[in-house]
Backbone as CSV, one residue per row, in Angstrom:
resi,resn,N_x,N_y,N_z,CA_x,CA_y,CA_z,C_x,C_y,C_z
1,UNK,55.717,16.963,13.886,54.992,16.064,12.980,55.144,16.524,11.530
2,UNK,54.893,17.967,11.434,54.910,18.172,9.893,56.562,18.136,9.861
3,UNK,57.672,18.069,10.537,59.203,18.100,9.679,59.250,16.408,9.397
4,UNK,58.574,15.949,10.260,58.582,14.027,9.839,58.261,13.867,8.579
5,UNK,56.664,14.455,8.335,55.685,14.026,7.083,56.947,14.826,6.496
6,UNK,57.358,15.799,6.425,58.366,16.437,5.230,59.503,15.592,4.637
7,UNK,60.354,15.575,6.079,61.182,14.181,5.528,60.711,12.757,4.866
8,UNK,59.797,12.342,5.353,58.830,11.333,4.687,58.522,11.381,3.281
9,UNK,58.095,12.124,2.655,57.473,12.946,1.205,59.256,13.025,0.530
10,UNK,60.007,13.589,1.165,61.237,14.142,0.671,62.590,12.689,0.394
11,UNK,61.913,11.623,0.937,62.901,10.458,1.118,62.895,9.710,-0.598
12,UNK,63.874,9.500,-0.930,63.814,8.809,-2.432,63.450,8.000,-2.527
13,UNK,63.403,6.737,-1.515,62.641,5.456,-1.243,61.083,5.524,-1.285
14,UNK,60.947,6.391,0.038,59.615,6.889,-0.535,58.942,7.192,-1.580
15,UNK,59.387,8.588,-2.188,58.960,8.909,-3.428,58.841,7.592,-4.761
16,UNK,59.662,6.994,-4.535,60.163,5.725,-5.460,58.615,4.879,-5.204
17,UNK,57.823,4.758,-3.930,57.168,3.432,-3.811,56.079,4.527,-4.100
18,UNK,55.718,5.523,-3.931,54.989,6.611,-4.175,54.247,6.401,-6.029
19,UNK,55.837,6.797,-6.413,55.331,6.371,-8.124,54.758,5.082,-8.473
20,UNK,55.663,4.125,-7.678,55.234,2.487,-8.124,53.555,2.457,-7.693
21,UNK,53.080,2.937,-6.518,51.827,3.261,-6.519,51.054,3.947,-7.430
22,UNK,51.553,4.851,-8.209,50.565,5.351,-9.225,50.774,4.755,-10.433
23,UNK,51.759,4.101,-10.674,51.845,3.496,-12.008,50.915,2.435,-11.549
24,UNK,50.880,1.600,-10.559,50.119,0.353,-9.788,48.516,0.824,-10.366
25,UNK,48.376,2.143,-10.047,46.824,2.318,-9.889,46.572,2.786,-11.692
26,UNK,47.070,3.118,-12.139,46.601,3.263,-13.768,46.751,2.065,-14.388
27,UNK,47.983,0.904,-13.864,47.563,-0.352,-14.797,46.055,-0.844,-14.135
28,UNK,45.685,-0.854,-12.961,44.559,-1.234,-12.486,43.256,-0.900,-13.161
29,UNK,43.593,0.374,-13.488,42.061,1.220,-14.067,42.020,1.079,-15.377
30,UNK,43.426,0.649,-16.325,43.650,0.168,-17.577,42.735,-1.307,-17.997
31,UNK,43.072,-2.013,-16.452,42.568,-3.239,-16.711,41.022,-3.520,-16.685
32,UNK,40.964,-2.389,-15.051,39.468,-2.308,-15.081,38.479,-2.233,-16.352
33,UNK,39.004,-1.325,-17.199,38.799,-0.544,-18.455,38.339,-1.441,-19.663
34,UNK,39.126,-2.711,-19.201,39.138,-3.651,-20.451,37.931,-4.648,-19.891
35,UNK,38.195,-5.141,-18.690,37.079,-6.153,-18.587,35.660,-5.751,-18.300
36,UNK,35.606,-3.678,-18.465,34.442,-3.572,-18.863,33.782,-3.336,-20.258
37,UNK,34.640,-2.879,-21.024,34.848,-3.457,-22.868,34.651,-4.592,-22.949
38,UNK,35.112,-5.466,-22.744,35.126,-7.274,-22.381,33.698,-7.566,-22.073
39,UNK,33.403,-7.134,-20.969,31.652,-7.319,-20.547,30.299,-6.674,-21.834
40,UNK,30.775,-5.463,-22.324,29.730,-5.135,-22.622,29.804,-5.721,-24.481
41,UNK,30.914,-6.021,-24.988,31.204,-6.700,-25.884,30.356,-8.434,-25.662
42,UNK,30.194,-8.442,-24.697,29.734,-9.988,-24.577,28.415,-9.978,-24.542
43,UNK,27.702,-8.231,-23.803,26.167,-8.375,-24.215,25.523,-8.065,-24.757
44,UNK,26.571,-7.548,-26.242,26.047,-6.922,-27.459,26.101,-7.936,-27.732
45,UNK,26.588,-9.368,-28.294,26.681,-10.533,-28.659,28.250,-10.710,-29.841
46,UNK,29.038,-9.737,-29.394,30.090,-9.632,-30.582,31.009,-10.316,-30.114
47,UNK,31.808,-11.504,-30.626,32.622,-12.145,-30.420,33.907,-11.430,-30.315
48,UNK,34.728,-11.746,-28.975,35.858,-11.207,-28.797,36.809,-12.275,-28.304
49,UNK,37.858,-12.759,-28.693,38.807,-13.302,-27.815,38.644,-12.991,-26.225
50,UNK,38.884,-14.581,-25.879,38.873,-14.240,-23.819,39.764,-13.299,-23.382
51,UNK,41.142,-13.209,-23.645,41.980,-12.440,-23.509,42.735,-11.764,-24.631
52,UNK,42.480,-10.496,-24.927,43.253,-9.994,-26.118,44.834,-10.067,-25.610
53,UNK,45.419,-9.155,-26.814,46.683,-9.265,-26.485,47.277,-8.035,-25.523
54,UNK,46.581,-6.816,-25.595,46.566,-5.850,-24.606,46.333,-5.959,-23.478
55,UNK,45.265,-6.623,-23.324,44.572,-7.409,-21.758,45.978,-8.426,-20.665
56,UNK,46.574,-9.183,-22.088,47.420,-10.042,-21.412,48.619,-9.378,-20.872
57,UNK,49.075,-8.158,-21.443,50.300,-6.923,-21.223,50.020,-6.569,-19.838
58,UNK,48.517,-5.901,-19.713,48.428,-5.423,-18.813,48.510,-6.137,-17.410
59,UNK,47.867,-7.643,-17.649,48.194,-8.879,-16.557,49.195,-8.952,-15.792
60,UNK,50.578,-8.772,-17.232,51.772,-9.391,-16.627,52.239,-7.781,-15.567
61,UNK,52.147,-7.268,-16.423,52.414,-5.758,-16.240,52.025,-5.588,-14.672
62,UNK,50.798,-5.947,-14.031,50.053,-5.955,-13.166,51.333,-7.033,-12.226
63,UNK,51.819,-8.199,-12.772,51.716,-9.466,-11.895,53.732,-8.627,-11.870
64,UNK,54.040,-8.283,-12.652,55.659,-7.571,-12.542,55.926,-6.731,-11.104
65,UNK,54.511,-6.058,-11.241,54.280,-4.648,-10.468,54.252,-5.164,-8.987
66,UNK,52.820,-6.204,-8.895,53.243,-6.831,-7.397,54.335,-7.475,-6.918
67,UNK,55.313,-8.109,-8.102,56.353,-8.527,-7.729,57.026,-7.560,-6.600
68,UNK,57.581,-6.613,-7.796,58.307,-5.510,-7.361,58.063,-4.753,-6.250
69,UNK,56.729,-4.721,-5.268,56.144,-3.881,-4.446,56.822,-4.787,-3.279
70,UNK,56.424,-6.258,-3.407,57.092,-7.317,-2.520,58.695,-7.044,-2.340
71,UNK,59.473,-7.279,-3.058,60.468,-6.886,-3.165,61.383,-5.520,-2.523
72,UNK,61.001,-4.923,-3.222,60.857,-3.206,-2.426,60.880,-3.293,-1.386
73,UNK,59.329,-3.802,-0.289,59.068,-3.718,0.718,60.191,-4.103,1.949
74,UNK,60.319,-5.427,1.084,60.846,-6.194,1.824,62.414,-5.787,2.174
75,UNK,62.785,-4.945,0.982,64.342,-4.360,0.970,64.366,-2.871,1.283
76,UNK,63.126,-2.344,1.766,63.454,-0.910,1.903,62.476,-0.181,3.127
77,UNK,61.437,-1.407,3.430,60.288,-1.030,4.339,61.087,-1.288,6.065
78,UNK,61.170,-0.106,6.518,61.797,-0.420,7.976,61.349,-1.689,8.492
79,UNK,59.234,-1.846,8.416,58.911,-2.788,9.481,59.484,-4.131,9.183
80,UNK,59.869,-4.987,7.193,60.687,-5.670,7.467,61.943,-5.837,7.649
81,UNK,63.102,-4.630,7.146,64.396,-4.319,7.185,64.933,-5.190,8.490
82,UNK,64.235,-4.446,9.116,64.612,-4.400,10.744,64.683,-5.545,11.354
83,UNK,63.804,-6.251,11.424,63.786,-7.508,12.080,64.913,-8.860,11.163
84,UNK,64.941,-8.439,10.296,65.847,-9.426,9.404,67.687,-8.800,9.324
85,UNK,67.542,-7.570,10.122,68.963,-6.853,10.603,69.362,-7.301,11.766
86,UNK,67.965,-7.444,12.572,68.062,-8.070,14.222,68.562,-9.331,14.400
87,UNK,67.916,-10.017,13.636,68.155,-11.706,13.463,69.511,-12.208,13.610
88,UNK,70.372,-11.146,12.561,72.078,-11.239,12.972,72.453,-10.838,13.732
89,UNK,72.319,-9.396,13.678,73.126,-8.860,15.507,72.968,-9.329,15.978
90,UNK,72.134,-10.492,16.807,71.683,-10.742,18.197,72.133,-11.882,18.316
91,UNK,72.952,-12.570,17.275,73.497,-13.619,17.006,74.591,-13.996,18.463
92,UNK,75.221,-12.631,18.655,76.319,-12.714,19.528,76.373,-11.762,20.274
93,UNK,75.100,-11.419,21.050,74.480,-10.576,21.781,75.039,-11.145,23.326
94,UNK,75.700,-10.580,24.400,75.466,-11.386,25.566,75.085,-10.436,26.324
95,UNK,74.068,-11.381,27.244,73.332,-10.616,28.755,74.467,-9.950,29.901
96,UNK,75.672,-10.878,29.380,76.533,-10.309,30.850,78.005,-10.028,30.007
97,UNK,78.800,-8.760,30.133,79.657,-8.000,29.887,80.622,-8.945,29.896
98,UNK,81.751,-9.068,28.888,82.756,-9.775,28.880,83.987,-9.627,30.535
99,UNK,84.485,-10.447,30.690,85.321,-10.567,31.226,85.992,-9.608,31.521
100,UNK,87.091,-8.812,32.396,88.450,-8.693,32.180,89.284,-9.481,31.973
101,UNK,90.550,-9.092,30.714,91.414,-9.512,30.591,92.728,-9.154,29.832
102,UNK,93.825,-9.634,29.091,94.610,-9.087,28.711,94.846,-8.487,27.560
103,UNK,94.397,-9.158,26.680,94.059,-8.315,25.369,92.182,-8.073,24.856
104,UNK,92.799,-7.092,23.792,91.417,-6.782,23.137,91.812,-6.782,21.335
105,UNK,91.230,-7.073,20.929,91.493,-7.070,19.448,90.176,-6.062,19.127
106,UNK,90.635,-5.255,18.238,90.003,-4.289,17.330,89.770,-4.688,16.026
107,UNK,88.883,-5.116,15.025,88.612,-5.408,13.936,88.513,-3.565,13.225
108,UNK,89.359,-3.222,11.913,88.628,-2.010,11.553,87.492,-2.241,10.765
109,UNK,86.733,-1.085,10.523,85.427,-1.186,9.877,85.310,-0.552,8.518
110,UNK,86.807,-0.404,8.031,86.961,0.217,6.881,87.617,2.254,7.602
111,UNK,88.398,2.476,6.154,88.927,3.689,5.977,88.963,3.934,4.458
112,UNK,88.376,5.370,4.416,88.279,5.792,3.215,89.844,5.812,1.774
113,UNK,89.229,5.319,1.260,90.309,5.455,0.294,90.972,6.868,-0.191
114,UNK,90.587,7.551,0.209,91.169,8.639,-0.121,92.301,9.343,1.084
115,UNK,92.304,8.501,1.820,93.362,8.801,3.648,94.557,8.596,2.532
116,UNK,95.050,9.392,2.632,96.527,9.831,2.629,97.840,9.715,3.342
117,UNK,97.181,9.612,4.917,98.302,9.254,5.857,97.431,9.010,7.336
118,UNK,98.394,8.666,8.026,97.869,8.046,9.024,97.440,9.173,9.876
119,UNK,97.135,10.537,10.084,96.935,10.976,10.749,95.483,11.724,10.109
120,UNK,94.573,11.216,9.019,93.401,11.781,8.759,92.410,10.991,9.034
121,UNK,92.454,10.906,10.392,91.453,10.308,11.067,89.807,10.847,10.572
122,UNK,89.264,11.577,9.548,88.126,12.096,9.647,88.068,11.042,8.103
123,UNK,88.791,9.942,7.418,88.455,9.175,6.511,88.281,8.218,7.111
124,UNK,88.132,7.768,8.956,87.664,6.392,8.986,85.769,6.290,8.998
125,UNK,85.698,5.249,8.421,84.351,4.703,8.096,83.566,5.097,9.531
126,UNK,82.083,5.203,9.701,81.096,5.409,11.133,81.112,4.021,11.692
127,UNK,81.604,2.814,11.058,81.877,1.648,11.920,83.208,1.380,12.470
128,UNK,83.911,1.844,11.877,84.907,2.118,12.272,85.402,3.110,13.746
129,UNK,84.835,4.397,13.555,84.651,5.651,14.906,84.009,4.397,15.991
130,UNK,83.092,3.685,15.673,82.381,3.298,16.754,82.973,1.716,17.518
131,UNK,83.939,1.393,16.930,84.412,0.685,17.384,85.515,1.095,18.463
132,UNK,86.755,1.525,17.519,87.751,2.716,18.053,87.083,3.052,19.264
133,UNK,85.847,3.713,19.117,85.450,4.270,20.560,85.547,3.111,21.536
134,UNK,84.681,2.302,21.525,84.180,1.655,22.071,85.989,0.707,23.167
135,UNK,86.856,0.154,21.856,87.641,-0.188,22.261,88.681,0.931,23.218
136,UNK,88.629,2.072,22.602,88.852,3.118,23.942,88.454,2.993,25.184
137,UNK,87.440,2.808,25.513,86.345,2.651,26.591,86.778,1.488,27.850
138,UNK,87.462,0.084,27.092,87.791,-0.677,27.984,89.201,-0.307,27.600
139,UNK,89.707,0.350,27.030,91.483,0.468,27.808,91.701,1.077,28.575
140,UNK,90.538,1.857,28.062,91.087,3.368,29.091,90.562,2.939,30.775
141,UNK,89.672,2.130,30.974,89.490,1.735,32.373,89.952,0.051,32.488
142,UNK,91.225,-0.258,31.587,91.863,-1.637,32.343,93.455,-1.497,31.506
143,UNK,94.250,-0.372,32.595,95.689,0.163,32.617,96.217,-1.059,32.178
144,UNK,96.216,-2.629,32.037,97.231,-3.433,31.834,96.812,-3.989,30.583
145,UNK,95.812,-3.988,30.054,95.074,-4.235,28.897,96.275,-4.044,27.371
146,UNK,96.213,-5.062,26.871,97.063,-4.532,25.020,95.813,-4.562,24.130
147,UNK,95.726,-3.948,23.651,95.216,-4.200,22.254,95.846,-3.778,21.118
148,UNK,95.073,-4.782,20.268,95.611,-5.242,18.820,94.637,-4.568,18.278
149,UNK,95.159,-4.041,16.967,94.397,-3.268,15.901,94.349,-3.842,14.239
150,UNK,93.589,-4.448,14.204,93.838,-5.474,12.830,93.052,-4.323,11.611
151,UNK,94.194,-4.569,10.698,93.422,-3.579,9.695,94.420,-3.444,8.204
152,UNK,94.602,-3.781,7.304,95.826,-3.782,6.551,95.284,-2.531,5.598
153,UNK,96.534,-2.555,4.537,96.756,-1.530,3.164,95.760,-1.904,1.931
154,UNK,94.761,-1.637,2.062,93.481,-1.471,0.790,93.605,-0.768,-0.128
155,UNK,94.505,0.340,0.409,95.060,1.460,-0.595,96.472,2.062,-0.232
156,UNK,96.354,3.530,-0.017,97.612,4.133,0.369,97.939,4.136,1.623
157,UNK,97.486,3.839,3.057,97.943,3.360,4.246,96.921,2.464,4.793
158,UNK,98.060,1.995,5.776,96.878,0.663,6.354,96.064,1.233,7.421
159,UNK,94.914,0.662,7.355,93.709,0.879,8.234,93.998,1.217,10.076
160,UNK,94.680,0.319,10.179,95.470,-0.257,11.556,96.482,1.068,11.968
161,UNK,96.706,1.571,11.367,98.007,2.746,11.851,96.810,3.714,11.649
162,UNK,95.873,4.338,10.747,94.685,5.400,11.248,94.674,5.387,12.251
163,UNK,93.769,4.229,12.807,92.608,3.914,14.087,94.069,4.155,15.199
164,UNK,95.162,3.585,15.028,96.228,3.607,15.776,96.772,5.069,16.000
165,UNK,96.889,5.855,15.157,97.195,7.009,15.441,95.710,7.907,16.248
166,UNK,94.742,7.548,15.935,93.430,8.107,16.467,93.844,7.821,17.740
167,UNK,93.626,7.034,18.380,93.478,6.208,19.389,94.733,6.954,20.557
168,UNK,95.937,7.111,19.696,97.297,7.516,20.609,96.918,8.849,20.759
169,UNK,96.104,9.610,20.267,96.004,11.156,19.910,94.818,11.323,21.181
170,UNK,94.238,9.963,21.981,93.204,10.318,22.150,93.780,9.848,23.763
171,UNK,95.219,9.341,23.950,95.752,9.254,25.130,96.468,8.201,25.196
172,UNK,95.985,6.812,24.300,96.396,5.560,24.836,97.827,5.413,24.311
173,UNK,98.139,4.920,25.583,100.202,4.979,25.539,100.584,3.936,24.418
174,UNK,101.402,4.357,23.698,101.651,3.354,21.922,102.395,2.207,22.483
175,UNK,103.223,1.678,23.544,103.642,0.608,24.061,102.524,-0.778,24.261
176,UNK,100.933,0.085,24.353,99.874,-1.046,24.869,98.907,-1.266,23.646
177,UNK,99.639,-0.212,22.321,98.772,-0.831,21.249,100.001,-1.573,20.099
178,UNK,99.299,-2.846,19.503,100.021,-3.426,18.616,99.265,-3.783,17.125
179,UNK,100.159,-3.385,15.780,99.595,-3.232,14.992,99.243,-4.472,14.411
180,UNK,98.166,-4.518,13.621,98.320,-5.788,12.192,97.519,-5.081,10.828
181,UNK,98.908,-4.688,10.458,98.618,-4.102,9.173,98.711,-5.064,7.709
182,UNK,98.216,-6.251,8.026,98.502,-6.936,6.845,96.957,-7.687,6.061
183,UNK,96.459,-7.699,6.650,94.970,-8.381,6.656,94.010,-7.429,5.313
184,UNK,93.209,-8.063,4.846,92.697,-7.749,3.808,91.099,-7.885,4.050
185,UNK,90.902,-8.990,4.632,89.228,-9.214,4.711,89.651,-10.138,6.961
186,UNK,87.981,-10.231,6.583,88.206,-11.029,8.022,88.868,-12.315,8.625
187,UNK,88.878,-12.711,7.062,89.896,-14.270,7.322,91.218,-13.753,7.851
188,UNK,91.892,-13.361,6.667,93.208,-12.860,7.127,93.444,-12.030,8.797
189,UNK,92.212,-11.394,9.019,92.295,-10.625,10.345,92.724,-11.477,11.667
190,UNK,91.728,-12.607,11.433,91.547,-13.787,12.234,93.128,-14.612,12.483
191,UNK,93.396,-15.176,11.139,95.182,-15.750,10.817,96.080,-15.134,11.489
192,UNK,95.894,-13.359,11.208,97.124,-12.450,11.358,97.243,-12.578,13.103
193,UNK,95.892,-12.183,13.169,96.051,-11.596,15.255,95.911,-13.082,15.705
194,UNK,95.322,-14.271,15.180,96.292,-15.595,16.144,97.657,-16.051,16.020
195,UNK,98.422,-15.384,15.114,100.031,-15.479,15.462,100.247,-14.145,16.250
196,UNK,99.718,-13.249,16.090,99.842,-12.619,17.264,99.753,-12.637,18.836
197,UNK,99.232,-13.678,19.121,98.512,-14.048,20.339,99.410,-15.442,20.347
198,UNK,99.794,-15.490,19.579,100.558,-17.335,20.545,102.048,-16.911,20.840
199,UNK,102.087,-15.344,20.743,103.684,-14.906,20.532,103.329,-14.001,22.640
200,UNK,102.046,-14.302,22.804,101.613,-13.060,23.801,101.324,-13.905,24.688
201,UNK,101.391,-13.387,25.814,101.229,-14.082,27.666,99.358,-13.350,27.770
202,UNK,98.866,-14.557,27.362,96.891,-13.951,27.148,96.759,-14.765,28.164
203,UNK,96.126,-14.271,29.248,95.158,-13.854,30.005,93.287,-13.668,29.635
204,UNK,92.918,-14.975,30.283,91.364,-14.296,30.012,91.234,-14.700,28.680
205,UNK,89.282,-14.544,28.228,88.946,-14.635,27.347,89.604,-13.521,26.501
206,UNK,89.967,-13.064,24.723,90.384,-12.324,24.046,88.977,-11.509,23.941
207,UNK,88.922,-10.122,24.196,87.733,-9.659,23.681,87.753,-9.047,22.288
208,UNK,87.096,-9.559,21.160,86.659,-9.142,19.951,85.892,-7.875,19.709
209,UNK,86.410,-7.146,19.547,85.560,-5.736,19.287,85.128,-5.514,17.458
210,UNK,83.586,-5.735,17.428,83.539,-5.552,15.873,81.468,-5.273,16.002
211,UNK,81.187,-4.462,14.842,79.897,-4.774,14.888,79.137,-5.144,14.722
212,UNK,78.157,-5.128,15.413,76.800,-6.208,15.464,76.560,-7.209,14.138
213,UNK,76.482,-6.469,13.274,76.052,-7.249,12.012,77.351,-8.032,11.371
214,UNK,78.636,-7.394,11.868,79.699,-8.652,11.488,80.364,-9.319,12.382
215,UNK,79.903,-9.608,13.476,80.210,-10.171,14.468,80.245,-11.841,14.296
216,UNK,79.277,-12.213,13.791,78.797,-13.604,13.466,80.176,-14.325,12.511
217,UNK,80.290,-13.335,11.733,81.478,-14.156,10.595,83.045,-13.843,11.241
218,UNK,82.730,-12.426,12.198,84.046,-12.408,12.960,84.187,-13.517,13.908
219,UNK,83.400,-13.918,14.434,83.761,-14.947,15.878,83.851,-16.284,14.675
220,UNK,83.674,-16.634,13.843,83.538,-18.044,13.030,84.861,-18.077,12.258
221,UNK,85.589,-16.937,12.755,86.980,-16.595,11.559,87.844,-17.510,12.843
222,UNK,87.688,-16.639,14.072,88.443,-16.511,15.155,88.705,-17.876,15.748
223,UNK,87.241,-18.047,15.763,87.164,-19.492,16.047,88.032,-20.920,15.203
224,UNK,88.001,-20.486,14.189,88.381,-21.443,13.784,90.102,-21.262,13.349
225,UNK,90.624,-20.255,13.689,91.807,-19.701,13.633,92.561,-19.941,14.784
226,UNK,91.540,-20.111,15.848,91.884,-20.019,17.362,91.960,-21.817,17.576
227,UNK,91.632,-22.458,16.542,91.819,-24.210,16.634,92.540,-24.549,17.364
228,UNK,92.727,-25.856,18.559,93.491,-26.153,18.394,94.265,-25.547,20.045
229,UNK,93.944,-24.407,20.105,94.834,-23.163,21.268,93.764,-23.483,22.331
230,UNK,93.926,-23.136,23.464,93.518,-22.481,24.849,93.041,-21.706,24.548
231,UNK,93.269,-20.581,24.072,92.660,-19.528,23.640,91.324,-19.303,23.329
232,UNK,90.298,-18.135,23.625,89.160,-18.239,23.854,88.398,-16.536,23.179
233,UNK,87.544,-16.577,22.376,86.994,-15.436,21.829,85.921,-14.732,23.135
234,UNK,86.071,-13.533,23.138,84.572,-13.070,24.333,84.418,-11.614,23.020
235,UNK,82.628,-11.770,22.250,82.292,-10.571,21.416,81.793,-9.961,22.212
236,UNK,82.380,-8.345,21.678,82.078,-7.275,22.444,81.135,-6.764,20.731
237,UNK,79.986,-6.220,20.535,79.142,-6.003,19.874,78.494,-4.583,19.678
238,UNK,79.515,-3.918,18.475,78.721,-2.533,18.472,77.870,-2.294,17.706
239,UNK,78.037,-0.744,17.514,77.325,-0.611,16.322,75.817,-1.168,15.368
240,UNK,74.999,-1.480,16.748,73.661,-1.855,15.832,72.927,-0.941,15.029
241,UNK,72.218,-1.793,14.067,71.575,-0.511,13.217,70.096,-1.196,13.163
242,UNK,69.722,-2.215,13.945,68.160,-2.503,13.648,67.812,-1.955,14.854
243,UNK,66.135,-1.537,14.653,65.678,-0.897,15.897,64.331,-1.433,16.365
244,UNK,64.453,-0.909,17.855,63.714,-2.284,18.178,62.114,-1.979,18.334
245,UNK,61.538,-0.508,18.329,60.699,-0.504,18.080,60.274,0.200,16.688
246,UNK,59.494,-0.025,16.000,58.867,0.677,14.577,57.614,1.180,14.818
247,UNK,57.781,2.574,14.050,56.333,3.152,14.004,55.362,2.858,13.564
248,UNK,54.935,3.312,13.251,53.320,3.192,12.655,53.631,3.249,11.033
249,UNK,54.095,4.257,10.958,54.579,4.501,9.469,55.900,3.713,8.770
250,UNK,56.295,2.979,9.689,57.159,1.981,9.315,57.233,0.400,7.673
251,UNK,55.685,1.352,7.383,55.678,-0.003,6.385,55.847,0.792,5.290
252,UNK,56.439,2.014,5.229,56.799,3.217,3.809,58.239,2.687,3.823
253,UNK,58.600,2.507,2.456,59.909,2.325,2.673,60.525,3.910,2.746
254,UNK,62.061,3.427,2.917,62.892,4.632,3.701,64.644,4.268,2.849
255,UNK,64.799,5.326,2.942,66.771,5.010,2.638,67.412,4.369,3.511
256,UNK,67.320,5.034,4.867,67.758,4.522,5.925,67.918,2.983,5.891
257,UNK,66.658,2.339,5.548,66.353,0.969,5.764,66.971,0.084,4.785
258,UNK,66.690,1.008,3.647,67.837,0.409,2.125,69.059,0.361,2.307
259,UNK,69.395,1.746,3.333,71.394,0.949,3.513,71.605,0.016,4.659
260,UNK,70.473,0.188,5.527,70.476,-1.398,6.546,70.558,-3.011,5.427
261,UNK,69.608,-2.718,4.651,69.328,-3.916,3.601,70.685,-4.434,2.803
262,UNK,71.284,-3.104,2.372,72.582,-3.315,1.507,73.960,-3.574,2.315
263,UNK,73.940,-3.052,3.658,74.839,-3.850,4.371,74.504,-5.502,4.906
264,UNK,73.115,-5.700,5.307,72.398,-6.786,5.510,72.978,-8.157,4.379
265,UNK,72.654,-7.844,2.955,72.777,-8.319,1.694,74.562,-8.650,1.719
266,UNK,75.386,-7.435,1.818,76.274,-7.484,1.556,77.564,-8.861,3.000
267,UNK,76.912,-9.082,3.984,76.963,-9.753,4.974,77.038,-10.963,5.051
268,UNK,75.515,-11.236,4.754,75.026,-12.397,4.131,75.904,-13.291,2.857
269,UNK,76.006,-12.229,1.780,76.855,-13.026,0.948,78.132,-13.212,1.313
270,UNK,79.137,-12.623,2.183,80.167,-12.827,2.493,80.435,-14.536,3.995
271,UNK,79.172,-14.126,4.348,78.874,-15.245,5.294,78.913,-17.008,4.375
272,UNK,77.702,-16.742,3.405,77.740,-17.969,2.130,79.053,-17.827,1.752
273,UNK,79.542,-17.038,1.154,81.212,-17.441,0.790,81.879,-18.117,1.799
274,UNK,82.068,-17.517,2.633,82.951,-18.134,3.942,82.453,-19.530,4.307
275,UNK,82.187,-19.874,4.301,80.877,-20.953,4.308,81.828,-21.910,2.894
276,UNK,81.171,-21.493,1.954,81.543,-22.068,0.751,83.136,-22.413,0.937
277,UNK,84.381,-21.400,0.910,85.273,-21.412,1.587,86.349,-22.636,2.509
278,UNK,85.353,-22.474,3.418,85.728,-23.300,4.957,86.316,-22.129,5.566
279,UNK,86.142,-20.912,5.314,86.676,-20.023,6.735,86.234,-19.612,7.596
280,UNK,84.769,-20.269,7.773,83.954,-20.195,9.258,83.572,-21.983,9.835
């Protein structure tokens, strides 16, 4: 309990709503301050303006402050983070395990710009590891399985030959993985691996490997890339980051919850673009 309360006290989010609370409570006692000046000015009989001009500072000052607490909360407090993180993942949540079948497509989740070559696997992104894994998981128990690794050149190598060299290092025979190193965002991912697939003898639904929170704009890429074809999306869904129960202390905001929010945010607007677009 006390290394919690420590981390708690020690979190910048915290500390952050911490201050906004004490600045909160001195404009309060500022104000208090005045409308008891205000009162006793009224029963000496001395004429004062209803609202001075200090009085009105402190109002807005006051009405800024609750803004901002709303705000905050709402972008940094687990108990709402969370449920407005859930809302998407669960978008493309299924009760029953995809299919077997012949391919799997790998979406990457980003690689650090600073990878140098394809074999510094310790610059791919934690959405990235968790996909990779995950897509490990069904090759490694369905021997006839291909997968595709969509991921292009952002910088000095493409994403797709990392995860690809990870992946071969980790057993899987390089004949059953195929690259797409050309893709830039999820549209292009979508474009690239359906000419990939009308060139391929597919079997079965395609399983989509990507996570939770971009799953929604991945299957709306696919889908609509997949126009037209036989061809059929099945999401495989990692990587969640909302949780499903909250503590007690869950209404303090947290960092944690701020980079749920800023991937959340950052999602969202890419979703309205795509949208705006026509690439979902």
């Amino acid at each position: 309990m006390l290394g919690l309360l420590r981390d708690w006290l020690l979190d910048p989010a915290a500390l952050l709503f911490l201050a906004s609370i004490a600045v909160g409570l001195v404009l309060v006692k500022s104000s208090r301050n005045s409308l008891r000046k205000r009162a006793r000015l009224k029963r000496s009989g001395r004429k004062r303006p209803l609202l001075a001009r200090k009085d009105i500072v402190s109002f807005r000052a006051l009405v800024i402050l609750g803004v901002w607490f709303v705000m905050y909360a709402i972008a940094s407090a687990p108990i709402f983070v969370n449920p407005q993180v859930n809302f998407l993942e669960k978008r493309h949540v299924r009760e029953e395990p995809c299919a077997a079948s012949s391919h799997v497509v790998l979406l990457s989740g980003g690689v650090s710009s600073r990878a140098r070559s394809e074999d510094q696997f310790d610059r791919m992104s934690h959405a990235t590891f968790v996909r990779a894994t995950e897509a490990y998981k069904i090759i490694s128990e369905e021997p006839d399985a291909k997968l595709i690794i969509s991921g292009g050149k952002l910088y000095q190598v493409a994403e797709a030959q990392v995860i690809g060299n990870y992946l071969k290092s980790l057993g899987v025979p390089e004949e059953r993985i195929i690259l797409e190193e050309q893709s830039r965002n999820t549209y292009e991912n979508a474009l690239n691996v359906a000419l990939i697939l009308a060139d391929e003898d597919v079997q079965g639904p395609v399983r989509l490997v990507s996570s939770a929170m971009h799953m929604h704009r991945a299957m709306g890429s696919f889908k609509l890339a997949l126009n037209g074809t036989d061809m059929s999306m099945c999401p495989v869904s990692v990587d969640f980051q909302a949780l499903p129960n909250i503590q007690f202390y869950g209404w303090v905001p947290q960092i944690t919850a701020l980079k749920k929010f800023d991937h959340l945010i950052h999602e969202v607007v890419a979703l309205l673009a795509y949208k705006l677009k026509g690439w979902i």
